[in-house]
PAVEXVEX-505236 format. One line per 10 residues: number of its first residue (from 1); their letters; for each residue x, y, z of N, C-alpha, C. Coordinates in nm, 2 decimals. Layout:
BEGIN
NUM> a> X,Y,Z,X,Y,Z,X,Y,Z; ...
***
This chain:
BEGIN
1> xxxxxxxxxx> -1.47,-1.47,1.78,-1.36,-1.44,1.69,-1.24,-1.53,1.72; -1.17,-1.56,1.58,-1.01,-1.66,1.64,-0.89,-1.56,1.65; -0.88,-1.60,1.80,-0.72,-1.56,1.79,-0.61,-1.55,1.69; -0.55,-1.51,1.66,-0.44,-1.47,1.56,-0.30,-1.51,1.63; -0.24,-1.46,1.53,-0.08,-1.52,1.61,-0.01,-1.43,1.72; -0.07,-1.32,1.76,-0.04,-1.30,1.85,-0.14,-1.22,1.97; -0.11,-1.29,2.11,-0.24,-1.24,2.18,-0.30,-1.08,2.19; -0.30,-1.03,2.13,-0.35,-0.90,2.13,-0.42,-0.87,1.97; -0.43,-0.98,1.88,-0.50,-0.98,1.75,-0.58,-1.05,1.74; -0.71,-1.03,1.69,-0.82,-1.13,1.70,-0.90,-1.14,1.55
11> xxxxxxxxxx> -0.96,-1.22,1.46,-0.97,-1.17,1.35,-1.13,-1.28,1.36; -1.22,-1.22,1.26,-1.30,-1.31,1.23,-1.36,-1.31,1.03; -1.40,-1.37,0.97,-1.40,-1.43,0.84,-1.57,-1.47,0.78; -1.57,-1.41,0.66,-1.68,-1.45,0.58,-1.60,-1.54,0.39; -1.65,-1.65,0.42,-1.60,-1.76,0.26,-1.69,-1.67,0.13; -1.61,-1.64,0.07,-1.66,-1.62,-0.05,-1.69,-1.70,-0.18; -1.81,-1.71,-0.24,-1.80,-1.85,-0.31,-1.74,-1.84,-0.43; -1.76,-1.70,-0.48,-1.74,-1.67,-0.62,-1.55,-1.69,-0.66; -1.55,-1.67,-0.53,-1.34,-1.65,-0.55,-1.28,-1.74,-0.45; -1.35,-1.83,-0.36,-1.33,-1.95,-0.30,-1.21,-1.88,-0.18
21> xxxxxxxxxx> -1.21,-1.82,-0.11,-1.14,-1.76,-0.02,-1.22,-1.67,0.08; -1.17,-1.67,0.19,-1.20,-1.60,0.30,-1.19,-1.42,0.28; -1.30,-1.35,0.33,-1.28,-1.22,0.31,-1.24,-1.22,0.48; -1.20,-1.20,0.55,-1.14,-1.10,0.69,-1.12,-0.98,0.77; -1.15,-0.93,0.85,-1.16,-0.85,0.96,-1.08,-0.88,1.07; -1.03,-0.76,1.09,-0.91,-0.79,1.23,-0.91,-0.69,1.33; -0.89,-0.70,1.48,-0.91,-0.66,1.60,-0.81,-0.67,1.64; -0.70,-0.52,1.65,-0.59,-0.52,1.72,-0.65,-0.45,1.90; -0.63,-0.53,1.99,-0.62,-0.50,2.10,-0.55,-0.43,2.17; -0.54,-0.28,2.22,-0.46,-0.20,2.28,-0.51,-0.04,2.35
31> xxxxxxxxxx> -0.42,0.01,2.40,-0.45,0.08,2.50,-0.40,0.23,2.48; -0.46,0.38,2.54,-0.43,0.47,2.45,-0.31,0.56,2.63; -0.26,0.65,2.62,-0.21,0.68,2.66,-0.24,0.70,2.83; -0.36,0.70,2.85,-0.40,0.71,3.00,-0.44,0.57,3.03; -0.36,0.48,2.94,-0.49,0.32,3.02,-0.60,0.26,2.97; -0.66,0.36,2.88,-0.82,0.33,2.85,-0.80,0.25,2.73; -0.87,0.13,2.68,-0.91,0.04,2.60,-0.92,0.14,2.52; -0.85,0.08,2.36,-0.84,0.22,2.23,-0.82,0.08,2.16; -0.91,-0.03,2.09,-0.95,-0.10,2.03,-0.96,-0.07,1.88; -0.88,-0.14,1.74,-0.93,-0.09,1.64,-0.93,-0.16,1.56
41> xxxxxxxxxx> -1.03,-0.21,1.53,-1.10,-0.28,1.39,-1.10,-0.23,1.26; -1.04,-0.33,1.16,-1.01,-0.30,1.04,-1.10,-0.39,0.94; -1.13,-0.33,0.85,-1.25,-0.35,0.73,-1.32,-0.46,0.80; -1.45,-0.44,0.87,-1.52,-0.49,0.95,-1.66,-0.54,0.85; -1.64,-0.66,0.87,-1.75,-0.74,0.80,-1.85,-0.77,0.91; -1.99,-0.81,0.88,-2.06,-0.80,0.98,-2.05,-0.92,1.08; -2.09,-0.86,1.22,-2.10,-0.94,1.36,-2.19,-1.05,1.35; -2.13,-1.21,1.40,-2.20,-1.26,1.45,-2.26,-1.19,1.59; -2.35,-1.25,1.65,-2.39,-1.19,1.79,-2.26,-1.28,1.88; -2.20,-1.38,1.80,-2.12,-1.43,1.90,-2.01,-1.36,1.91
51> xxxxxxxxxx> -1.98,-1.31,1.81,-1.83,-1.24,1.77,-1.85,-1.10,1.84; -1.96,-1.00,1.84,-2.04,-0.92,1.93,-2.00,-0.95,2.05; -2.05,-1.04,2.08,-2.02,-1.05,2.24,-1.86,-1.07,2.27; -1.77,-1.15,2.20,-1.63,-1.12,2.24,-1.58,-1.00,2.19; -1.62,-0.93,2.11,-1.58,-0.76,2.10,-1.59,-0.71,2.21; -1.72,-0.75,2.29,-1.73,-0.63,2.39,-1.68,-0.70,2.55; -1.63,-0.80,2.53,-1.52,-0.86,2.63,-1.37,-0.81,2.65; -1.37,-0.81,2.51,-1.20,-0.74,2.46,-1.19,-0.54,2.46; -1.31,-0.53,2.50,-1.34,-0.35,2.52,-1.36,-0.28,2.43; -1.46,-0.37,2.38,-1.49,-0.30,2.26,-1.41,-0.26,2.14
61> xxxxxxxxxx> -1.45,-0.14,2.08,-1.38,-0.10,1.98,-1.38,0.13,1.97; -1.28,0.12,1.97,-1.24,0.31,1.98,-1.27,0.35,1.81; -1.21,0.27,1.76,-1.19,0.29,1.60,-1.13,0.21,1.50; -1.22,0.27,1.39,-1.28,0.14,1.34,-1.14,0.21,1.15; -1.10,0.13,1.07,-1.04,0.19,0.95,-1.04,0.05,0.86; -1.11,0.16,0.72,-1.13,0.14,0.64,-0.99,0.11,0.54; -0.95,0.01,0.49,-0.85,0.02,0.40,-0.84,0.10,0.22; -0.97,0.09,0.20,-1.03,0.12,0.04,-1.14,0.11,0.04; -1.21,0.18,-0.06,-1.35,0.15,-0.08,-1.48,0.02,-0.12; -1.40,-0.03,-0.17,-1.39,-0.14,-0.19,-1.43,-0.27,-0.06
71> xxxxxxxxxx> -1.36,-0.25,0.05,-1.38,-0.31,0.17,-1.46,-0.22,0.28; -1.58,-0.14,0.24,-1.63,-0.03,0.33,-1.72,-0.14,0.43; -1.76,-0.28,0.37,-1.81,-0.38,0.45,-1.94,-0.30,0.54; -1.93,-0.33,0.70,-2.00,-0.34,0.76,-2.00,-0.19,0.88; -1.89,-0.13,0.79,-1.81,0.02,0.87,-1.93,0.08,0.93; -2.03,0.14,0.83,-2.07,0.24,0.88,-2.19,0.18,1.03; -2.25,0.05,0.96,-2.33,-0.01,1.12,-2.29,-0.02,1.19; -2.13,-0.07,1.22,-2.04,-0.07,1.33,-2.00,0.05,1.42; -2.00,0.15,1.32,-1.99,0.33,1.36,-2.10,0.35,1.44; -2.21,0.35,1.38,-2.34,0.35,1.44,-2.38,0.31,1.61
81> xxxxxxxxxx> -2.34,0.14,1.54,-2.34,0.05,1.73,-2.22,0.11,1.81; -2.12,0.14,1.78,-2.00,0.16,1.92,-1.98,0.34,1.92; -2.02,0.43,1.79,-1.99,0.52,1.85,-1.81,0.54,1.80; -1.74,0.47,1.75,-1.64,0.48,1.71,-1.55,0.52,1.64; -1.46,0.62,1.59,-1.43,0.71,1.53,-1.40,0.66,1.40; -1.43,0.66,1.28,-1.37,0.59,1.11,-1.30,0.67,1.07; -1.19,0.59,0.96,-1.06,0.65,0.92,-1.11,0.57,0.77; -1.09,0.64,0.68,-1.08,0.60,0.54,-0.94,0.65,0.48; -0.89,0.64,0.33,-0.79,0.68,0.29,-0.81,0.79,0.23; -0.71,0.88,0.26,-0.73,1.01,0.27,-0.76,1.01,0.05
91> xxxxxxxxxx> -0.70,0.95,0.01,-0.67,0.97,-0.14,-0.85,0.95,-0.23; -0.91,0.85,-0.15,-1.02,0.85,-0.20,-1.15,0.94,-0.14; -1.08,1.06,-0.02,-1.18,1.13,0.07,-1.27,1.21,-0.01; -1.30,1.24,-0.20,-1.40,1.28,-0.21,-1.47,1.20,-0.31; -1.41,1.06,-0.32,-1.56,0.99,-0.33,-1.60,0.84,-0.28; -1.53,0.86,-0.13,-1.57,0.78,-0.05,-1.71,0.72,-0.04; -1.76,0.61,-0.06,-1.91,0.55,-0.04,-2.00,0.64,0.09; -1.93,0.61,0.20,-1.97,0.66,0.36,-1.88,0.74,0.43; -1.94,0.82,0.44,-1.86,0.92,0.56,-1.79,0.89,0.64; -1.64,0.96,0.63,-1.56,0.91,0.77,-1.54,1.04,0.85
101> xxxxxxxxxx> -1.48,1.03,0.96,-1.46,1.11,1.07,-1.31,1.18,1.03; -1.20,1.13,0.98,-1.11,1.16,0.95,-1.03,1.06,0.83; -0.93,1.08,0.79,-0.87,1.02,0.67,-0.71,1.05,0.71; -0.65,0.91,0.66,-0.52,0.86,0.61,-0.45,0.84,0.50; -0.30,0.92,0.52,-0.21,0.87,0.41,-0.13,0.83,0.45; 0.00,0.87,0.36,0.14,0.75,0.43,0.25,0.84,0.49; 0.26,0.72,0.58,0.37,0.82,0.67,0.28,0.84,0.82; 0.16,0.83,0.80,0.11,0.87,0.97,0.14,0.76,1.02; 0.11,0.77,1.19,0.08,0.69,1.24,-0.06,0.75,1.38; -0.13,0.67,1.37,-0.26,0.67,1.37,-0.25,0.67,1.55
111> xxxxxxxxxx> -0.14,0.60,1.59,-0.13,0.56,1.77,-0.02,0.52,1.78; 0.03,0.53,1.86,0.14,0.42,1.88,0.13,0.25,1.91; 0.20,0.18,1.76,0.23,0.14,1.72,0.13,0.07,1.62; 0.07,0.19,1.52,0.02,0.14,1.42,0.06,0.26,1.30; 0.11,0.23,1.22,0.18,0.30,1.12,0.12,0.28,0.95; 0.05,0.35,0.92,0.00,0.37,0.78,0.11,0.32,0.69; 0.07,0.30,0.61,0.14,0.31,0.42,0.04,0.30,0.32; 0.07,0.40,0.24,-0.02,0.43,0.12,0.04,0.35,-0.01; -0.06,0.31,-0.08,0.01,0.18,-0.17,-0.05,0.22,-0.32; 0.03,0.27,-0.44,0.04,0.28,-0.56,-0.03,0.16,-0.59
121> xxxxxxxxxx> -0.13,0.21,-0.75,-0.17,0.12,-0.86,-0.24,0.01,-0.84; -0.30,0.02,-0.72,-0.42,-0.08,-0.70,-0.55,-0.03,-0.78; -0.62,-0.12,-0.79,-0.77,-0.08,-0.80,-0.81,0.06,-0.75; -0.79,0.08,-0.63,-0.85,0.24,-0.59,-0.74,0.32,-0.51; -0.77,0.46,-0.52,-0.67,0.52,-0.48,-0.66,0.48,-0.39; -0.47,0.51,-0.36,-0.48,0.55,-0.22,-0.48,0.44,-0.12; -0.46,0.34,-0.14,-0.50,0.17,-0.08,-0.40,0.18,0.05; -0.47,0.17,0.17,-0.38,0.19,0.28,-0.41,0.03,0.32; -0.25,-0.02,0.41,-0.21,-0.10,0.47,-0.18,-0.05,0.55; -0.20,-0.11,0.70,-0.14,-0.09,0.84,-0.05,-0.18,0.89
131> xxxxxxxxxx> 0.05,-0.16,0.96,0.17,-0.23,1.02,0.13,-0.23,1.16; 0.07,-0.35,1.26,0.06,-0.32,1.37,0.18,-0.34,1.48; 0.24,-0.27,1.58,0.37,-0.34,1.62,0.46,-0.32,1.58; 0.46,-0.29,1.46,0.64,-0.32,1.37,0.64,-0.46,1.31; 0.57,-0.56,1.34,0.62,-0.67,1.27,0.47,-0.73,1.20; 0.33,-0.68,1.24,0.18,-0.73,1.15,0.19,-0.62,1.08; 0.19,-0.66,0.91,0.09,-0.59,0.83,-0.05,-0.69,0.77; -0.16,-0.51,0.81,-0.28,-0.55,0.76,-0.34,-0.51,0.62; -0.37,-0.58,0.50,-0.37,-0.52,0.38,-0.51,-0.56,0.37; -0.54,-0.50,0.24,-0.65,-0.46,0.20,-0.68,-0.58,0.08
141> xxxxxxxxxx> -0.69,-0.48,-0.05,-0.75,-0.54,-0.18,-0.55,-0.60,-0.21; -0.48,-0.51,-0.25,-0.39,-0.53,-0.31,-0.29,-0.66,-0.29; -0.29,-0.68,-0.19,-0.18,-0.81,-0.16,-0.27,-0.90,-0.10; -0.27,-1.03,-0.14,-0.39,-1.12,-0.08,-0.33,-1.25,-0.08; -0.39,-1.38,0.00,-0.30,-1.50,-0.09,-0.45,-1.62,-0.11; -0.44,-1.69,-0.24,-0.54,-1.72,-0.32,-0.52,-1.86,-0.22; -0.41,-1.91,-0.20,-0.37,-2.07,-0.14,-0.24,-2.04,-0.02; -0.26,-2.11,0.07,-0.20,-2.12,0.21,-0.02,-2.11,0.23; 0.04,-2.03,0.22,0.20,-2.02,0.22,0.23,-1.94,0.15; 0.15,-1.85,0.06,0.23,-1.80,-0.04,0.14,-1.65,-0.03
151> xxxxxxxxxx> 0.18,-1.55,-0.07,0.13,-1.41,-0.07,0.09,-1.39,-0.22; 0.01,-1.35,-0.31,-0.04,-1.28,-0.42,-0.10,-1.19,-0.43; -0.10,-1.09,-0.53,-0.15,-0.95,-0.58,-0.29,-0.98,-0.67; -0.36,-0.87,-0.71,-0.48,-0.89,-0.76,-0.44,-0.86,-0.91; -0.49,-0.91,-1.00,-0.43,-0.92,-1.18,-0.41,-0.83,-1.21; -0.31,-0.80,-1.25,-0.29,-0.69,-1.36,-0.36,-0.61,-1.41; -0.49,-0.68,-1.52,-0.61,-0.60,-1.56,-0.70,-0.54,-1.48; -0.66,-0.58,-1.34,-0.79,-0.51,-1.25,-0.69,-0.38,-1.21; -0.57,-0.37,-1.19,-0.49,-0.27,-1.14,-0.50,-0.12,-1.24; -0.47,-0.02,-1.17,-0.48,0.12,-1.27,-0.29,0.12,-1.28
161> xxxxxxxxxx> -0.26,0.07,-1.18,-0.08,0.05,-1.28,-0.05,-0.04,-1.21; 0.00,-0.15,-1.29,0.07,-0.25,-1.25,0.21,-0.24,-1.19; 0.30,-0.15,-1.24,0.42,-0.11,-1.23,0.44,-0.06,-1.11; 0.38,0.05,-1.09,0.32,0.15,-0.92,0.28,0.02,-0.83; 0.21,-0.06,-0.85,0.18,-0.19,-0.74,0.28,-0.26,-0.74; 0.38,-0.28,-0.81,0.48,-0.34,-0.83,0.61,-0.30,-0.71; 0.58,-0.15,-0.69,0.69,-0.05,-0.65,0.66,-0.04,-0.53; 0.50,-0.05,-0.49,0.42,-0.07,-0.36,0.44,-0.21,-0.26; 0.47,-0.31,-0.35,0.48,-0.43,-0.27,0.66,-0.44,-0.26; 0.73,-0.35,-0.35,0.91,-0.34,-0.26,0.90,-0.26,-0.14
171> xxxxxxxxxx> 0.86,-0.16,-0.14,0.84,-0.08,-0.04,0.79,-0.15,0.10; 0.68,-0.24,0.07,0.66,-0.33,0.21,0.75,-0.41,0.26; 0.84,-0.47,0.15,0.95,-0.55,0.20,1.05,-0.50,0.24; 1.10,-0.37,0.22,1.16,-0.28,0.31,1.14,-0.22,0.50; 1.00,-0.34,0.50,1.00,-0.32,0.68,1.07,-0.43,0.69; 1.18,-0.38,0.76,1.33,-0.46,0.81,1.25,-0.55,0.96; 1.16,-0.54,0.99,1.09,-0.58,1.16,0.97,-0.67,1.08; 0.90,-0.71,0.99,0.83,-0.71,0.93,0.79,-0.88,0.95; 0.71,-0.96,1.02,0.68,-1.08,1.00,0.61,-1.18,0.98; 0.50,-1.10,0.97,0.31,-1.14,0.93,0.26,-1.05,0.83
181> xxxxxxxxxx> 0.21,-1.14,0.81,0.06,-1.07,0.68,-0.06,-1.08,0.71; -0.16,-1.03,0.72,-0.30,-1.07,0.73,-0.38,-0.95,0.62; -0.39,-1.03,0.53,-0.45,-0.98,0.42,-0.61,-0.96,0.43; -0.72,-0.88,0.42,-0.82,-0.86,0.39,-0.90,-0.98,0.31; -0.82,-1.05,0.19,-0.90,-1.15,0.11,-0.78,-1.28,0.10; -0.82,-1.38,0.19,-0.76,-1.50,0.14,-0.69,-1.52,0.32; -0.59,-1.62,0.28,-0.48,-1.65,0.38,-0.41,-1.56,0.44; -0.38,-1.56,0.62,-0.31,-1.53,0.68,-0.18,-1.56,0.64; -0.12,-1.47,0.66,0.09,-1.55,0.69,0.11,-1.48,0.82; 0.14,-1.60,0.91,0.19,-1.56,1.05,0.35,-1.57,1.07
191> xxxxxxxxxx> 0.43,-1.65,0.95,0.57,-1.59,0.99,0.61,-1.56,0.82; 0.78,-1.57,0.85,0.84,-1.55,0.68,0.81,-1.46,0.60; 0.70,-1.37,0.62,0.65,-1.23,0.57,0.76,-1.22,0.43; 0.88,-1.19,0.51,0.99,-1.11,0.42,1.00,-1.20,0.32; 1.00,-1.35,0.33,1.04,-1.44,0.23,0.95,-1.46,0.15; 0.83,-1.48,0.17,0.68,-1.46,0.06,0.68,-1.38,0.03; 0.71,-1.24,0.06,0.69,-1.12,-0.07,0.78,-1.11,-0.08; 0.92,-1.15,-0.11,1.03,-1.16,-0.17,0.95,-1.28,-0.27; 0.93,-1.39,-0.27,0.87,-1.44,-0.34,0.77,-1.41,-0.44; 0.66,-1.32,-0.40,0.59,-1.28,-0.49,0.64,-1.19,-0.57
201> xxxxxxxxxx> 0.72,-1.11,-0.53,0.83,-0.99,-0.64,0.88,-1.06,-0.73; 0.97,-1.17,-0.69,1.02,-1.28,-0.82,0.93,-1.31,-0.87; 0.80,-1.32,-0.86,0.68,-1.42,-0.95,0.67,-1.27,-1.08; 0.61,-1.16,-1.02,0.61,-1.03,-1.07,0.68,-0.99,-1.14; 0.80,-0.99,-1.14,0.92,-0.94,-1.21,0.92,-1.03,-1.32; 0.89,-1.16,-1.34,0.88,-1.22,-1.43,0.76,-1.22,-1.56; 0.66,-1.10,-1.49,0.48,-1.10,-1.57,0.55,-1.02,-1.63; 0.53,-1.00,-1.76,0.51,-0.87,-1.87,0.44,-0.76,-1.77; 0.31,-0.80,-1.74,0.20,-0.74,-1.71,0.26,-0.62,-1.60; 0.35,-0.67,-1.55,0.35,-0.60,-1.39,0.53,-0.51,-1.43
211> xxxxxxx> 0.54,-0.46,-1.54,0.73,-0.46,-1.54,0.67,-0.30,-1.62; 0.59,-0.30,-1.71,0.59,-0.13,-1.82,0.47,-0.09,-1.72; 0.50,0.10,-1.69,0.37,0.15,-1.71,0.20,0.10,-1.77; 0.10,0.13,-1.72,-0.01,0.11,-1.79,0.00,0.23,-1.90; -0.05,0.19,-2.02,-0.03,0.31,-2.09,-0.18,0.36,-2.09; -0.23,0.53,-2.12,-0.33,0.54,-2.11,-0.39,0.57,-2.27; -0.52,0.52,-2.30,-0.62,0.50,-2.42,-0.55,0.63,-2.45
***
């Protein structure tokens, strides 16, 4: 797995050809209140045996969370091999693909110092992002970046409201601590967080697509 920008995050990557971008998996490293390795992997794509073997250097994995359905990836075999607790979003818990152990919305926080947000008008309900620390968020489908510096959203037409995801990605930029991004599909951003989705808002604010309600048929 490659280190990340900060020593306690480790992430590893499958290229996708059809959309020319990296899909991603990330390994926040940490510890639960008595000491013990409490490891948690987010939308887990499958192990090399190499990347395997540095998981279980780094202490494995406690629990494992799903962002959306959409990213259920490699969850449930990973469940399987470590025995590890899954978290899905609580909004899609009755028609989740695979069974989880428990479910998230917004406003929890899962341990100390990983803090949920539930994100309007994506593709599927209920789209959780995690903030690790106060200053990594980990996203899912909804915020992604297509090319290296810049943060992007998924089109308009794929969203169930443009406007709601619109309102979802202010609300991120309201973590005042906030410095990285590591999106699920595409490029990392390891600093300027605030200034790239402040940038992508201005790009948004300017789409028709993303400013009215979706209306319904």
């Amino acid at each position: 797995m490659k280190l990340l920008h900060r020593p306690n995050l480790f992430g590893w990557s499958t290229f996708d050809c059809s959309r020319n971008i990296d899909f991603n998996s990330v390994v926040w490293t940490t510890r639960n209140a008595n000491g013990d390795r409490a490891n948690v992997v987010i939308d887990p794509l499958p192990l090399s045996e190499h990347d395997w073997a540095h998981l279980q250097t780094l202490g494995g994995v406690t629990t494992i969370v799903v962002t959306n359905s959409d990213h259920v990836r490699d969850a449930k075999v990973l469940r399987e091999r470590t025995g590890a607790t899954l978290y899905g979003p609580a909004a899609e818990r009755h028609t989740f693909p695979i069974s989880c152990d428990a479910w998230l919305s917004n406003g929890e926080r899962l341990m100390d110092g990983l803090a949920v947000y539930e994100l309007s008008g994506s593709k599927t309900q209920g789209e959780l992002a995690l903030l690790i620390d106060g200053e990594t968020l980990v996203t899912g489908d909804l915020i992604r970046s297509h090319a290296g510096g810049r943060l992007d959203i998924l089109p308009a037409a794929k969203l169930k409201d443009p406007s709601e995801a619109l309102r979802s990605v202010r609300q991120l930029l309201s973590i005042g601590t906030l410095q990285a991004v590591l999106p699920g599909d595409g490029w990392p951003v390891f600093r300027d967080a605030p200034l790239l989705l402040g940038e992508l808002i201005s790009r948004l604010e300017l789409d028709a697509g993303f400013c009215a309600p979706k209306t319904q048929p």
